[in-house]
MIMI-464307 format. One line per field, with one value per residue (C-alpha): x, y, z; residue in one letter. Coordinates in steps of 0.2 Angstrom, whole numbers. Example, Ala and Ser with C-alpha at 12.3 -4.5 7.8 and 13.67 -1.06 7.14 Angstrom:
2
X <- c(62,68)
Y <- c(-22,-5)
Z <- c(39,36)
r <- c(A,S)
END
This chain:
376
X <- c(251,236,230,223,205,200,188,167,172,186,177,166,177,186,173,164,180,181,164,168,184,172,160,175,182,166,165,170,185,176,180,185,186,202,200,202,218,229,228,235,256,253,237,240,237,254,257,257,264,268,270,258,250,234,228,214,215,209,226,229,244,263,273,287,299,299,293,304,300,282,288,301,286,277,288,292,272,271,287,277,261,273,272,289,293,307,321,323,305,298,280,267,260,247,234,246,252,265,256,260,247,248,234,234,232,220,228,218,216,215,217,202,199,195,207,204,217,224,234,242,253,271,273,267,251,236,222,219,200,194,209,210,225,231,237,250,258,258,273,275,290,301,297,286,268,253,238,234,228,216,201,192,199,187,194,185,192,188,192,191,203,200,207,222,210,206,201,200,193,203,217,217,234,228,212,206,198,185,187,203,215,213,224,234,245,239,253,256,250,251,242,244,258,269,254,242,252,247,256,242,251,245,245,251,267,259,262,247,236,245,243,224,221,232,218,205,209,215,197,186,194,194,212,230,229,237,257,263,281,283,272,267,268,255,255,241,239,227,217,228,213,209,190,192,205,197,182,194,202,187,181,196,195,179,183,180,195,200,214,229,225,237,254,252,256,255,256,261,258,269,262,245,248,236,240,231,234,225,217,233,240,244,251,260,259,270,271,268,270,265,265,269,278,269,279,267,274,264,267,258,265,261,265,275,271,282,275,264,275,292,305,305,296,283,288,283,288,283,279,282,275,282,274,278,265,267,253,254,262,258,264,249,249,244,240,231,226,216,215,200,210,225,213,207,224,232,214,218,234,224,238,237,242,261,260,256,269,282,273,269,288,295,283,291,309,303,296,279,270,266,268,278,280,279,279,275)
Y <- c(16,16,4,12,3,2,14,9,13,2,-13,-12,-10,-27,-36,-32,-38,-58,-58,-54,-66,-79,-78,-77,-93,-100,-101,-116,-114,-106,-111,-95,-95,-96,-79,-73,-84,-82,-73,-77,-72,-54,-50,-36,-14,-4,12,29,46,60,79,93,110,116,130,143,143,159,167,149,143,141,155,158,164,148,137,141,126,131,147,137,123,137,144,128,124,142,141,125,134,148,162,167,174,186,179,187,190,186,179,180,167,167,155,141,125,112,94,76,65,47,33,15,6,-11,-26,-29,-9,-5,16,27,19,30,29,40,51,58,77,83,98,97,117,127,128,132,126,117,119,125,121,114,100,103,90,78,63,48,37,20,11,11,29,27,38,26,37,57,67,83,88,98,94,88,93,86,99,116,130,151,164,182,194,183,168,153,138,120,105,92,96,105,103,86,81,67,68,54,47,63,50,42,26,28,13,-6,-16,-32,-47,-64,-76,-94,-91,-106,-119,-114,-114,-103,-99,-96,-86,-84,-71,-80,-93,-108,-127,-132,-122,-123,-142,-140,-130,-141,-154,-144,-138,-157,-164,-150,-157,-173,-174,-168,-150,-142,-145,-134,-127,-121,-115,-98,-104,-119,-119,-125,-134,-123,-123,-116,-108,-90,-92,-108,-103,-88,-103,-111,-96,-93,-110,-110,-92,-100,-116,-115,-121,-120,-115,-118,-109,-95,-94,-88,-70,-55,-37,-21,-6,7,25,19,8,-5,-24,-39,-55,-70,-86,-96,-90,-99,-95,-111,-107,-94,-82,-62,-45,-30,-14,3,17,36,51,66,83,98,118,130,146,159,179,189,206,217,226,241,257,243,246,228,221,209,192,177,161,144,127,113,94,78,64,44,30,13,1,-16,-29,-48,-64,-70,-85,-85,-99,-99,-113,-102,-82,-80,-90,-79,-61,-67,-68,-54,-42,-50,-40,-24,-19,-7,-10,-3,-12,-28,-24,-25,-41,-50,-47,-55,-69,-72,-72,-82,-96,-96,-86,-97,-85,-74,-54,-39,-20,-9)
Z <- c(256,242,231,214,208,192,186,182,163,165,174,161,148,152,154,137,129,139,134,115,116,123,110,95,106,103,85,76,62,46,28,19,1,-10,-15,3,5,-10,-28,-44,-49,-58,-54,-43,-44,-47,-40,-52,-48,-56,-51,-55,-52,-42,-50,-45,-26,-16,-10,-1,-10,-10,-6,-19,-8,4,-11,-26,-36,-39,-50,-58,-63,-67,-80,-87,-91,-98,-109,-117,-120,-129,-116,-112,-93,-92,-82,-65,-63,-46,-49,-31,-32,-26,-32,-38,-27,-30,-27,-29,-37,-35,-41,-41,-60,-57,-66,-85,-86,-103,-111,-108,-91,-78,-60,-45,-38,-22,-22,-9,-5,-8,-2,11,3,16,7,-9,-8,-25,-33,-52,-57,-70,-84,-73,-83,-69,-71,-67,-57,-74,-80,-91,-93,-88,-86,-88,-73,-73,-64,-53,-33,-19,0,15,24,31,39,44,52,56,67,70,75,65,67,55,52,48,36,19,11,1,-11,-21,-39,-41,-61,-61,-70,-88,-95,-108,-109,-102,-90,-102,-93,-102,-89,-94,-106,-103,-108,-98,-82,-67,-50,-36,-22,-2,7,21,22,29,24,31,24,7,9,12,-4,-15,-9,-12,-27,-33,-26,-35,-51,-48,-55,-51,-57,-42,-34,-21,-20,-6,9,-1,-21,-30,-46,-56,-74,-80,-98,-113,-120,-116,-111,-102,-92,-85,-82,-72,-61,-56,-49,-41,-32,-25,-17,3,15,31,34,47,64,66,75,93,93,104,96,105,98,108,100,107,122,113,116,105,106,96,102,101,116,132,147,157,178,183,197,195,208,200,209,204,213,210,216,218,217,226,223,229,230,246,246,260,263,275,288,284,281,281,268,264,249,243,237,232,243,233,246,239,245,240,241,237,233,231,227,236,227,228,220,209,200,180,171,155,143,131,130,138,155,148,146,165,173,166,172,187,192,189,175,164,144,147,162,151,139,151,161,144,140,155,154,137,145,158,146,151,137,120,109,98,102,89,94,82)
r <- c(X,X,X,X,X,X,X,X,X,X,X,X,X,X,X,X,X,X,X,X,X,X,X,X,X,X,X,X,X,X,X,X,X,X,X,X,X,X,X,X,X,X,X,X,X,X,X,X,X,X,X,X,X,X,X,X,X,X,X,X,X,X,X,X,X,X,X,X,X,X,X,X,X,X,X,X,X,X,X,X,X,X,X,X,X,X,X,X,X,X,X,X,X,X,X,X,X,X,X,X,X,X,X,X,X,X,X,X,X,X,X,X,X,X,X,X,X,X,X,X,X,X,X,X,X,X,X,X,X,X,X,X,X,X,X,X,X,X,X,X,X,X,X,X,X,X,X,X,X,X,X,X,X,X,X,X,X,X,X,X,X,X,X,X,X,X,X,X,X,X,X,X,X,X,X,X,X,X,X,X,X,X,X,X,X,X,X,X,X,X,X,X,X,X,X,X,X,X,X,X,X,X,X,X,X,X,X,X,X,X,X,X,X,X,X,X,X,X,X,X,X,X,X,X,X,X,X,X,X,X,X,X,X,X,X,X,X,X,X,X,X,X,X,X,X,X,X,X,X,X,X,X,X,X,X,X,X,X,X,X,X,X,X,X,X,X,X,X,X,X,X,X,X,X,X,X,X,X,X,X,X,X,X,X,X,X,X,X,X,X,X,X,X,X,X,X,X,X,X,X,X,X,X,X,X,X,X,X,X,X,X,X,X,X,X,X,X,X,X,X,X,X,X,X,X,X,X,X,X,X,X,X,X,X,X,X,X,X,X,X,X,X,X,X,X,X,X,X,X,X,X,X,X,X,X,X,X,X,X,X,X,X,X,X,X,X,X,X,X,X,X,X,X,X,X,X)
END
């Protein structure tokens, strides 16, 4: 039986991250500022799309015959600027793509602002590079047209073929159009409208901290301005005027607190074999074998001949080895009152991060690990 040893790389890989976690540990509690913890109800982006056409591209768009839908977008765009296509023509295209564009509209935008806007390849396009948008309306959640897109396309990828061999750098089916997108209609947004009265949301559901900036807020102003809801909402008895309410938003975004230390957690993220865990965690005693079982499978593959002048015939005849590992297995005891204690018990059993998936999980069952558990 063999024992597998964690590799240099490995060694030194662990114990770069416990120093890290040591030093993080280390650290008192910072005060953030209000605008890091929460934002106001209303003030937020909204999310544009619209569909469009990439024209000029150098025998690297959609194929008709697989992408229908180009031809027939095509047509329709024609027909608008009074060219008339016979029915049953089959245009090869060529030169044309089939995108989707999609933008995001900042909260206060006003018409004539300029957004910037990702394309990407809704056919079999092979490359967009070089390719022109042409006018896209880009609608909002309720239909309506919120900004106008055209421009001139910028790829950050590349790539070559010849002689039936090619080769790429990263991928070439989408763009983006810096300033490619002008406002034509503003979101409404009445902040204040019921008196002056605001809603101040966090990102984060905590009563803790939403106690602590009710405080903050309240011992800035030197008066009752601030009441929480719940553990997410405050709302705040804010200045009915227009210009002295923006005054006080903005004294309120920057008031430091400190907020509520975060629920133990511990996040798998299967695709990746990655596992983090934050500073909350414990581990109470418990007791641990970890050991893996390896079964090795050999082929080589030998040749027979026949004797010389023989009527038989050469074959192959394929050996093959088996062989069964097992690493050694022992009853280790893991106990952790912070994560650096909890980082050093876990290196201990010489795991790997599947490996810790599947240990962390049973610990869970078990009742000794303090913390919550999320795979992604």
């Amino acid at each position: 039986m063999t024992r597998t040893e964690p590799t240099p790389r490995r060694r030194l890989v662990t114990r770069l991250l416990v120093l890290l976690l040591a030093a993080l540990l280390a650290l008192p509690a910072q005060a953030e500022r209000i605008r890091e913890l929460a934002g106001f109800a209303g003030v937020r982006d909204n999310v544009l799309v619209g569909y469009g056409l990439v024209v000029g591209l150098d025998g690297t768009g959609d194929q008709t015959m697989q992408a229908p839908f180009t031809g027939q977008s095509l047509s329709n765009m024609l027909s608008q600027l009074g060219i008339t296509v016979p029915p049953g023509t089959n245009m090869q295209l060529r030169n044309v793509a089939a995108v989707m564009v999609t933008a995001d509209l900042p909260p206060f935008s006003r018409p004539g602002q300029r957004l910037d806007v990702n394309v990407s390849s809704v056919g079999n396009a092979r490359s967009l590079r070089g390719g022109t948008l042409l006018m896209t309306p880009l609608k909002g959640a309720d239909g309506d047209t919120y900004a106008i897109a055209q421009g001139n396309l910028l790829v950050a990828g590349a790539g070559a073929a010849a002689g039936g061999s090619s080769v790429q750098i990263n991928q070439q089916a989408g763009g983006r159009i810096a300033g490619g997108a002008m406002v034509e209609r503003e979101v409404a947004l009445d902040l204040g409208a019921n008196g002056g009265l605001l809603e101040l949301e966090l990102k984060e559901t905590d009563f803790g901290t939403a106690q602590r900036v009710v405080s903050a807020i309240n011992n800035e102003f030197g008066r009752p301005v601030a009441a929480a809801r719940n553990g997410r909402v405050i709302a705040l008895d804010g200045p009915a005027n227009d210009n002295s309410r923006v005054s006080f938003m903005a004294r309120v975004e920057n008031i430091r607190v400190t907020p509520m230390e975060a629920a133990a957690k511990v996040v798998f993220n299967s695709r990746t074999g990655s596992v983090v865990m934050n500073s909350a965690v414990t581990l109470h005693r418990a007791a641990v074998a970890h050991g893996n079982l390896s079964i090795v499978i050999d082929t080589r593959f030998g040749v027979s001949q026949p004797a010389p002048f023989g009527e038989g015939e050469t074959v192959v005849i394929p050996d093959t080895e088996i062989e069964i590992q097992q690493q050694d297995a022992y009853l280790r005891v893991v106990e952790g009152a912070d994560l650096v204690d909890v980082v050093n018990a876990l290196n201990a059993l010489g795991a790997t991060p599947d490996d810790l998936m599947a240990i962390l999980e049973a610990l869970k069952a078990a009742g000794s690990l303090r913390a919550d558990l999320e795979i992604l």
